[in-house]
C-alpha positions as CSV (number, residue, x, y, z in Angstrom):
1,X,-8.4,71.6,-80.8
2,X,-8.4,71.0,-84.7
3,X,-10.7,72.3,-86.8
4,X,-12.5,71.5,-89.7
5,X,-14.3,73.5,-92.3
6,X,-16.7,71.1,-94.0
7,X,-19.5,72.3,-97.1
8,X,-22.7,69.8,-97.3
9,X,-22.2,68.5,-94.1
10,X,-26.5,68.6,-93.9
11,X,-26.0,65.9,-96.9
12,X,-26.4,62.2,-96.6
13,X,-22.2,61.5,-96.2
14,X,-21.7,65.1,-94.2
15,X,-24.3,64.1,-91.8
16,X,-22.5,61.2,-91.0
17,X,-19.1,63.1,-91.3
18,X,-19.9,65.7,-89.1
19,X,-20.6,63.3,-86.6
20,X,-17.4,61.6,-86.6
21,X,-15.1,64.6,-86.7
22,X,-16.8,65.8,-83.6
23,X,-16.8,62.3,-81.8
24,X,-13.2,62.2,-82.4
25,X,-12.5,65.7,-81.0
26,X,-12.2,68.0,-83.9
27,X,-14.0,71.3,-84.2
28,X,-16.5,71.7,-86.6
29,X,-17.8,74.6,-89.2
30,X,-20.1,74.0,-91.7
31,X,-21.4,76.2,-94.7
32,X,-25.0,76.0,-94.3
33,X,-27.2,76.8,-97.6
34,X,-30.6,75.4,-97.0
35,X,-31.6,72.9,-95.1
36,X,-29.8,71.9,-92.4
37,X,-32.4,69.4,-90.5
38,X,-29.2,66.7,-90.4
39,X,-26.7,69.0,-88.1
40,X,-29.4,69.6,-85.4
41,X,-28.7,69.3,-81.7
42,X,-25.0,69.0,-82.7
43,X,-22.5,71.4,-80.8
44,X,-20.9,73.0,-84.5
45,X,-20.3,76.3,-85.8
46,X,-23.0,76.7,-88.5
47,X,-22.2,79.7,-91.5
48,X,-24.9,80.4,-93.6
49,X,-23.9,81.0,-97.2
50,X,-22.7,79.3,-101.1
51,X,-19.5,78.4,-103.0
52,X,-20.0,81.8,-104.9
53,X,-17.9,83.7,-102.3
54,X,-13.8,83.2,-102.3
55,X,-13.7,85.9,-99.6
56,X,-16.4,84.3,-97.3
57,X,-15.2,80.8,-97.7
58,X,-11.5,82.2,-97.6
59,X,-12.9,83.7,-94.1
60,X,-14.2,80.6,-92.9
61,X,-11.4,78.5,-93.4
62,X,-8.8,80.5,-91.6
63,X,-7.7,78.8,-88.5
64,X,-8.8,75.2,-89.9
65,X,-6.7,72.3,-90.4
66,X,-8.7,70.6,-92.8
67,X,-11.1,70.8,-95.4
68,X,-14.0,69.0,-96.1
69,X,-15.4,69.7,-99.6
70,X,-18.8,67.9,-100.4
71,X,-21.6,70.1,-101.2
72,X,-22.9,69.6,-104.6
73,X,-25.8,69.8,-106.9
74,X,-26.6,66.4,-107.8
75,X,-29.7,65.8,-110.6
76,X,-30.0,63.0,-113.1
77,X,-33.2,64.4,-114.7
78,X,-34.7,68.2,-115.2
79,X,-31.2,69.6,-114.9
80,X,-30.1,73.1,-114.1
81,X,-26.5,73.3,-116.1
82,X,-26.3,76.3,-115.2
83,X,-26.6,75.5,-111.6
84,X,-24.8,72.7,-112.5
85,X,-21.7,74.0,-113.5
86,X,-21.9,76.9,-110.7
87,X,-21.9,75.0,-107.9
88,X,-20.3,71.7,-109.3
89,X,-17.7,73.5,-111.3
90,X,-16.8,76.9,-110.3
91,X,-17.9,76.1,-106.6
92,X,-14.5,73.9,-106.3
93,X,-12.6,75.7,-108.0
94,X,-13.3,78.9,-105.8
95,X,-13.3,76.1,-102.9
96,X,-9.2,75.5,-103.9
97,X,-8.5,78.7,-104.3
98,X,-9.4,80.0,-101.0
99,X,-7.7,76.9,-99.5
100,X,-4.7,77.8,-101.3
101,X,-5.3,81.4,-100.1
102,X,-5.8,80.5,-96.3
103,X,-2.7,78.0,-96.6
104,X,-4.7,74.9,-95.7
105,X,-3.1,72.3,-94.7
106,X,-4.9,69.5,-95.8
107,X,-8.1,69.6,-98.4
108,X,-10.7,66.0,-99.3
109,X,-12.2,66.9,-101.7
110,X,-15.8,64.3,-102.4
111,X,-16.1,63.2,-106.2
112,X,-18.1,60.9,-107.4
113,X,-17.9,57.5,-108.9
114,X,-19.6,58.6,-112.2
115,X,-16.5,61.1,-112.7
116,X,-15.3,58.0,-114.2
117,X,-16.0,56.6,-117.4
118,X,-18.2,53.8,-116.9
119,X,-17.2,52.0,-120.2
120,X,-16.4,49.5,-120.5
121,X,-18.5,48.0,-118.1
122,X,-17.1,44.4,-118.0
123,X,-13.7,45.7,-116.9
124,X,-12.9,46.6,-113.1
125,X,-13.3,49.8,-112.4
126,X,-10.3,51.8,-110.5
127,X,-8.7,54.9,-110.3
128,X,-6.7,54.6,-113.7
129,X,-10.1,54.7,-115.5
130,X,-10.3,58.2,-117.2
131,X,-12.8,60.8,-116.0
132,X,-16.0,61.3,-117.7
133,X,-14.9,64.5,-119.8
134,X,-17.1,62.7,-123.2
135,X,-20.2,64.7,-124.4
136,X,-21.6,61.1,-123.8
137,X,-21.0,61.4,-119.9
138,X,-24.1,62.6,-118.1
139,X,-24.0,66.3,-117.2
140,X,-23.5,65.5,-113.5
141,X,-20.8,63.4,-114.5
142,X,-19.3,66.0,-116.3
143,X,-19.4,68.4,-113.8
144,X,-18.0,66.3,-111.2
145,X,-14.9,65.4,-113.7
146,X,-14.3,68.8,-114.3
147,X,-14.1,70.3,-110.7
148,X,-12.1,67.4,-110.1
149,X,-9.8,68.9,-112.9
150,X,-9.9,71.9,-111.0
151,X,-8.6,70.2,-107.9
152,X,-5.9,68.0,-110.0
153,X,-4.5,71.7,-111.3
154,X,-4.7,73.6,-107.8
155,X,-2.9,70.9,-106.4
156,X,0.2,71.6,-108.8
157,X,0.1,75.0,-107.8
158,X,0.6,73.3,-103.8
159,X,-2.9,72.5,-102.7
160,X,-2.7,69.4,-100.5
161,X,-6.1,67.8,-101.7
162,X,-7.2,64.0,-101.9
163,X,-10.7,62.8,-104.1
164,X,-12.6,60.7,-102.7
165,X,-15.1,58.5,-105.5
166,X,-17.8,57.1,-103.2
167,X,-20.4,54.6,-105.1
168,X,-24.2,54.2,-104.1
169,X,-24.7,55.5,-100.3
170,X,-26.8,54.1,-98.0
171,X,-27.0,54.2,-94.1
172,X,-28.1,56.3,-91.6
173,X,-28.7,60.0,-90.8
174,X,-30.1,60.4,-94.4
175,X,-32.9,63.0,-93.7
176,X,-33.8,64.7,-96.7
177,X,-33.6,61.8,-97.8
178,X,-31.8,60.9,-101.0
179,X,-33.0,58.7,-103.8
180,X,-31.9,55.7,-102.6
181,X,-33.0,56.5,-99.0
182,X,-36.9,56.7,-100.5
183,X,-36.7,53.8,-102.2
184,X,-35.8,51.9,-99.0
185,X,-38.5,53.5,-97.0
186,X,-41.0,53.0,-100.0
187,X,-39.9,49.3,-99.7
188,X,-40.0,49.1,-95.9
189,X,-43.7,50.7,-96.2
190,X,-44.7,48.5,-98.9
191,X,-45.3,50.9,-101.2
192,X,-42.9,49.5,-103.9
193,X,-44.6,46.1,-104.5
194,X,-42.0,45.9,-107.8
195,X,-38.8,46.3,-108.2
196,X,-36.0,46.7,-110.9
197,X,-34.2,43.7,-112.4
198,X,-30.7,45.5,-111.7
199,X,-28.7,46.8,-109.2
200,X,-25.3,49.0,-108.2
201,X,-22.1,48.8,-106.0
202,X,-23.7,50.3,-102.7
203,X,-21.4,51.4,-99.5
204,X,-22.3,53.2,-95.9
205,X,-22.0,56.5,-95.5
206,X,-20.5,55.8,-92.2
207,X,-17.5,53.7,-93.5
208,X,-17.2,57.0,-96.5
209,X,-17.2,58.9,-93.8
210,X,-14.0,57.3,-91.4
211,X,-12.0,56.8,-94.4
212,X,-12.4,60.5,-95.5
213,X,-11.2,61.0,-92.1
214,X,-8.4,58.6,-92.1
215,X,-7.1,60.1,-95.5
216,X,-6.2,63.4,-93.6
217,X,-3.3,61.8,-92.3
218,X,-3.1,59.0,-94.9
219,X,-4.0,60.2,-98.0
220,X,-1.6,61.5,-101.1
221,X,-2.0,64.8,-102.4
222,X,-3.6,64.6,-106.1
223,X,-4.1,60.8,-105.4
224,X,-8.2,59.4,-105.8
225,X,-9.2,57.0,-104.0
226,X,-12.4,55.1,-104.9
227,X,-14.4,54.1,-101.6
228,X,-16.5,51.0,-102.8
229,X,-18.4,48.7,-100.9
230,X,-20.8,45.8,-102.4
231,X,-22.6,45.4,-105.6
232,X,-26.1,44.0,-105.2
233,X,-29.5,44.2,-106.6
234,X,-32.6,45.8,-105.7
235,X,-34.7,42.6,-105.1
236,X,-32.0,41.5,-102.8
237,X,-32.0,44.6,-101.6
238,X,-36.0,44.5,-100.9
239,X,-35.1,40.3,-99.5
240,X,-33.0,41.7,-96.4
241,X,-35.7,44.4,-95.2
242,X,-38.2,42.0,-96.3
243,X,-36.2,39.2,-93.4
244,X,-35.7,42.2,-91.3
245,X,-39.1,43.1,-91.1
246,X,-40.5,39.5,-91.2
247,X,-42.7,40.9,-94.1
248,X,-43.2,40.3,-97.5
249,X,-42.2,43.7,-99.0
250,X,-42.1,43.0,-103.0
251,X,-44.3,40.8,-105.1
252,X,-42.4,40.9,-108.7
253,X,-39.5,42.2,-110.6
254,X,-39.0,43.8,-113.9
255,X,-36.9,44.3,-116.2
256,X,-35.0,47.8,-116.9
257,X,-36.3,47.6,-120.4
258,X,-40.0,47.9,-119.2
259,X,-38.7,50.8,-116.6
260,X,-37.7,52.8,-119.2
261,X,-41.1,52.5,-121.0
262,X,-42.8,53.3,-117.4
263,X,-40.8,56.7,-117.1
264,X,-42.6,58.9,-118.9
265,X,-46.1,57.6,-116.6
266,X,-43.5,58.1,-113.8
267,X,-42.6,61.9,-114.5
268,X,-46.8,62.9,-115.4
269,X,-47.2,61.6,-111.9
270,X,-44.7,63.2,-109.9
271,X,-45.5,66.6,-111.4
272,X,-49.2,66.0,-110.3
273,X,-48.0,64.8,-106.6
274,X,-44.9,67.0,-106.7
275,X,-43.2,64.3,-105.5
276,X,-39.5,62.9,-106.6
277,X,-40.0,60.5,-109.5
278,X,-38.5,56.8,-108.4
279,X,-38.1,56.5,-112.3
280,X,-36.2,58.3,-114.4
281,X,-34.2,58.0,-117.4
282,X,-31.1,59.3,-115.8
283,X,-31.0,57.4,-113.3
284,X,-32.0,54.1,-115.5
285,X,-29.5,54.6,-117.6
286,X,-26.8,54.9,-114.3
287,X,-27.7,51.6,-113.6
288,X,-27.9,50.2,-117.1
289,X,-24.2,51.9,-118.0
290,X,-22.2,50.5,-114.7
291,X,-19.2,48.5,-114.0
292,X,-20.3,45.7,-111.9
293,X,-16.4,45.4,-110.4
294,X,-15.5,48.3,-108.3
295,X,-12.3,48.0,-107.1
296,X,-11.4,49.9,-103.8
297,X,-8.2,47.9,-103.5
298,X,-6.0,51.2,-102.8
299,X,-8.4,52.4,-100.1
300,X,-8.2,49.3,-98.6
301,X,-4.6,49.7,-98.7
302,X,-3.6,53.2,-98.0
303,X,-6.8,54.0,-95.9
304,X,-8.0,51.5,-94.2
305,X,-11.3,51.1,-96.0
306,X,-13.2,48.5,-94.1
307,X,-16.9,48.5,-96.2
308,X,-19.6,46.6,-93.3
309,X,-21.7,43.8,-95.0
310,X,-24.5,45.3,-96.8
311,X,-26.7,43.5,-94.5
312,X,-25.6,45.7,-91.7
313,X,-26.1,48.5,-93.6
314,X,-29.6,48.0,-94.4
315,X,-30.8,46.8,-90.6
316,X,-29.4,50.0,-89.4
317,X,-30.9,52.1,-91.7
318,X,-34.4,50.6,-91.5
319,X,-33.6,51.1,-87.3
320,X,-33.1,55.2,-88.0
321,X,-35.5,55.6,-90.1
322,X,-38.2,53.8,-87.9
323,X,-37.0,56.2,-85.7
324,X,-35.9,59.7,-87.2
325,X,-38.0,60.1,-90.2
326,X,-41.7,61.0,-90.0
């Protein structure tokens, strides 16, 4: 049986991942940090530790045919840099090295598709763009550009790694759940009666997920790929769970201008609650500094990329969380 050695598989993407590998007959072993709510029930080989070992991951890769590199530290407001660049940075680059070390023979490695420069925004956006090295970039999109540097120079010493640039996630199995999967349940409960006048270029974890899968056999070595699905906005976002629901979910719109005057309101509260802020600056400013043109022509091509409508995407989340989420 093959085997795969996967980090964050308790993530939004791993979760669905993990799934996958093992409904297509692979072994799987995960490095476990934290939480691991997502991998539950599943019949995988669970190693509790961090990227800070090379001698522990080295370990756990031995005997594994593939790697599966996603765990990350992902903020866009009260950052840790020096988390940051621990776990983001020197995380990969201990991840290549002990692939290198335990002669794997075939590395993913999950980027992001803020590695990229988002400037300038009316241009498509494709894997010739250069990676967000500026001191402009946001430090998570920094980090993620310099552990993908890491990869780019293991691989010339014979690592055979692919990058993956997924875009906004959505879809099932998203338990913790991320941003985006709060927002939609906020929506779906009605307790987001507004919402942004702006959008992104969303995708399924489920369709990241086969083509990360596909690119084992398919992928280049050193090549990105950027897995892009549709760009829409949040009130049409809020209009298909609204016709899914047969609800009226949202009552107004507003502009991003006005969202950035409601963040600091935003961050007073969610230290009171000591809940995640839906507004921050950060993550304003993501949306506010995009390219609106995505292009995941050479997934489509090499992998096989096949993004579902977004429609689909939406109806089947709303289903699992109905279900899975208390």
């Amino acid at each position: 049986m093959r085997k795969a050695f996967v980090t964050g598989g308790s993530g939004h993407i791993g979760a669905n991942l993990v799934r996958q590998l093992l409904e297509s007959g692979w072994g799987v072993r995960c490095l476990i940090h934290k939480d691991s709510r997502a991998l539950e029930g599943l019949a995988i080989e669970k190693v509790t530790g961090d990227l800070s070992s090379k001698s522990l991951l080295s370990n756990q890769m031995e005997g594994c045919n593939a790697v599966f590199h996603l765990a990350a530290y992902v903020a866009v407001e009260d950052v840790d840099l020096v988390r940051m660049k621990k776990i983001n940075v020197e995380g990969t680059k201990n991840m290549c090295e002990a692939a290198l070390n335990s002669n794997i023979p075939r590395f993913i490695h999950f980027s992001s598709i803020h590695a990229f420069e988002q400037r300038p925004v009316e241009l498509s956006l494709n894997e010739e763009r250069p990676l967000a090295y500026g001191s402009n970039a946001a430090p998570y999109d920094q980090s993620k550009a310099l552990a993908q540097k890491t990869v780019y120079e293991a691989c010339k010493r014979g690592l055979n790694a692919s990058i993956l640039h997924p875009t906004g996630v959505l879809g099932p199995y998203d338990y913790k759940p991320s941003r985006m999967g709060q927002i939609l349940m906020d929506i779906m409960n009605r307790k987001m009666l507004l919402t942004i006048k702006a959008g992104y270029n969303w995708v399924d974890a489920r369709d990241v997920a086969k083509s990360a899968i596909k690119c084992i056999n398919l992928g280049e070595a050193g090549q990105n790929y950027i897995l892009s699905g549709k760009w829409a906005s949040f009130p049409q976002i809020a209009e298909i769970i609204s016709s899914k629901l047969k609800i009226r979910t949202t009552y107004a719109t507003f502009p991003l201008w006005a969202a950035y005057a409601g963040t600091p309101f935003s961050w007073i509260k969610s230290k009171i609650t000591g809940k995640r802020s839906s507004l921050s600056r950060g993550g304003l400013h993501a949306l506010a500094v995009q390219s609106k043109i995505v292009s995941n022509k050479l997934a489509q091509k090499t992998l096989g990329h096949e993004p579902r409508s977004l429609e689909k995407t939406i109806n089947d989340t709303i289903d699992w969380m109905k279900n899975s989420v208390n």
